[in-house]
N, C-alpha and C positions, 0 to 999 in steps of 0.2 A: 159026662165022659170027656177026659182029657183026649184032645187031637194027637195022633204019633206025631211023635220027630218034637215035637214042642217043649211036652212037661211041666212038672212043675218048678219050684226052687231046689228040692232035695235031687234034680236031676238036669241041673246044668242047663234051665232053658235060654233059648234061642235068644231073649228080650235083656239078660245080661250081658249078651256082649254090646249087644245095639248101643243100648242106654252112653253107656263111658263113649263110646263112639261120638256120640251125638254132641256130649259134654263137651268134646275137646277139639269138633271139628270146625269152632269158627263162624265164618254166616253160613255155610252148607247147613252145620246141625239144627241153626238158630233157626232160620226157613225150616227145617225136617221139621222139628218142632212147633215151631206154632202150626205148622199145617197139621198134625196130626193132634195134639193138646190144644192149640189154639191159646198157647199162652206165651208167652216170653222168655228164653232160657236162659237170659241174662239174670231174671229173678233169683235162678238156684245159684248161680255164680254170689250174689252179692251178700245174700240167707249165708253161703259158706264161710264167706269172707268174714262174718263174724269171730268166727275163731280167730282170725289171725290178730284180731286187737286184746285179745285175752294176755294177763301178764304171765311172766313165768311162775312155773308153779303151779298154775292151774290145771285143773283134771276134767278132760272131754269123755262123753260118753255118747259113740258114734252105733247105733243101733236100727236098724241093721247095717252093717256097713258095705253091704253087697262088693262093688270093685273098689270101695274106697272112694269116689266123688267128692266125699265132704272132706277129702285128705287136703285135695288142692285148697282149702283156707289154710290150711298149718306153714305157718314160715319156717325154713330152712334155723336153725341155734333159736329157735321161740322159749324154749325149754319148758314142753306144756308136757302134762301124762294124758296123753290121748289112749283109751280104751278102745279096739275096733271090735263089735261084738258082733255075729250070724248066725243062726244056726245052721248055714252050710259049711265044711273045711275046703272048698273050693272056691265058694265068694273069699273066705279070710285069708286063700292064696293072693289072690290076685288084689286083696287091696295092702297084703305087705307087698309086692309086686311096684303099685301104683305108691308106697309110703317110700322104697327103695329110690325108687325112679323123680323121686318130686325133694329126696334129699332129706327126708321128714323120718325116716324110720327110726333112728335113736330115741324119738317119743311117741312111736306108736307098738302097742302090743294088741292081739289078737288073742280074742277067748271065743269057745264058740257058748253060746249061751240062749234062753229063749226069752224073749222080751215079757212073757206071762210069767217068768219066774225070775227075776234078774239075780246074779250069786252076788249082790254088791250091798255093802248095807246103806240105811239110811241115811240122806245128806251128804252122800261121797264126792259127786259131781259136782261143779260150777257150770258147767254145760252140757246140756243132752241136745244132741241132732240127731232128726230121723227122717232124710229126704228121701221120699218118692219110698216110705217104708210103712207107714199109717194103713195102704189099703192093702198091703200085703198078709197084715196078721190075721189071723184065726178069730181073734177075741180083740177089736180095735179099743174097748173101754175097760179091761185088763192092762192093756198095753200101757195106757195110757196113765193109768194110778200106779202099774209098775216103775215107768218112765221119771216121774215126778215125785215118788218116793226117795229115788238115789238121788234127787236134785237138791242141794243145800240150800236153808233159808234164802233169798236173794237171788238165786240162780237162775238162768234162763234155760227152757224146752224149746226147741226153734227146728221146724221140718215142713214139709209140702205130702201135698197128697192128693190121691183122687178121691171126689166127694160126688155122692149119689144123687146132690140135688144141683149140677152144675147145667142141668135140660136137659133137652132128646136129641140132642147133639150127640151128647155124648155116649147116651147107651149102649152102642152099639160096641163102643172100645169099650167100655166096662163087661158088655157080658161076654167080647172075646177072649178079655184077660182070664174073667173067670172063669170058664170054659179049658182055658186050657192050664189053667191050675196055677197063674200068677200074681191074684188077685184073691183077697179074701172074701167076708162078707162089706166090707165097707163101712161106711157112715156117712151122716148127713155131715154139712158143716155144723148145725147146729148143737145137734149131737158130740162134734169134738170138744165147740164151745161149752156145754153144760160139763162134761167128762173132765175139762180141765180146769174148773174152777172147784168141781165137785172134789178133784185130788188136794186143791189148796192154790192154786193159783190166782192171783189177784188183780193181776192186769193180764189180759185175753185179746189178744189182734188178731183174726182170722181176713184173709183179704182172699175169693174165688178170684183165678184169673182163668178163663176158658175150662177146662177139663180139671183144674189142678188149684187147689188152695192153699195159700202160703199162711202157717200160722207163727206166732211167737206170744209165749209167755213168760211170765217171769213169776216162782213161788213163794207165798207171801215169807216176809219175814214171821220168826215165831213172837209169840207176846210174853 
């Protein structure tokens, strides 16, 4: 049973505003963070930065994109086609909001969409990010052959997540997220590991730092 005042994603919770908060507060959020993840939030900053070395041209597929975090890698004239996809129309406010405000919005568009069904065909993307969006789905190993579907020979999946097997550390913020309906059923890390080679991917970096693991892959070329 969801706690009042909380909710879940279809109801604007509480842990959406926090989050971008924390992103752009500096060493306050960086402290906030490791104390309660107990990892580094330098790590999602640098994971973002990825995009900004992509050339023009190339097409991001940013899912979920909750306020837009992964917006801050997009440079100002980059000329990338950034995808923002959620199934909220209130997270896709606020990260055209954050695409407006970062000078990025002439390459980013907003769909609402659900990562178990994606409306994009195959090999559209050269990049999929899905920070801090892994343990939010319903179905994390749908998600994730969804995800790497739209990714084109070559292309790289690159996001962070909570994983089930990071100790007893962490249970505690795992079963309050899911409690109050911001958290899905999860997965292990190994489990992402097997999930995204099982889609096609050929090189597999998963790295746990405290609460949260940073993964990237790249899917194989075809033969």
């Amino acid at each position: 049973m969801r706690l009042p005042g909380l909710g879940g994603w279809s109801e604007d919770p509480l842990w959406s505003y926090v989050y971008p908060r924390l992103v752009d507060s500096g060493p306050v959020g960086r402290a906030a963070w490791r104390a309660v993840m107990g990892s580094d939030l330098t790590l999602l900053h640098e994971a973002a930065a990825e995009i900004g070395t992509l050339p023009r041209g190339s097409r991001v597929l940013d899912v979920p994109t909750g306020s837009g975090v992964a917006l801050r890698g997009v440079r100002p004239g980059q000329g990338l086609d950034v995808v923002a996809v959620d199934i909220s129309t209130t997270m896709l406010q606020r990260a055209a909001a954050t695409a407006a405000r970062l000078g990025v919005a002439d390459q980013v568009t907003t769909a609402v969409a659900d990562v178990g069904n994606l409306p994009f065909d195959d090999g559209s993307f050269d990049l999929v990010v899905s920070f801090t969006g892994l343990h939010c789905f319903p179905d994390p190993h749908r998600a994730i052959r969804e995800m790497v579907r739209v990714l084109a020979p070559g292309g790289a999946i690159t996001g962070s997540s909570l994983f089930t097997d990071t100790g007893l550390r962490y249970r505690p913020l795992r079963r309050a997220g899911t409690r109050i309906g911001v958290l899905g059923p999860m997965c292990t890390s190994e489990e992402a590991r097997a999930w995204l080679r099982e889609a096609g991917c050929a090189e597999v970096e998963l790295s746990l730092h405290g609460a949260l693991g940073y993964f990237r892959a790249v899917r194989a070329e075809q033969s």
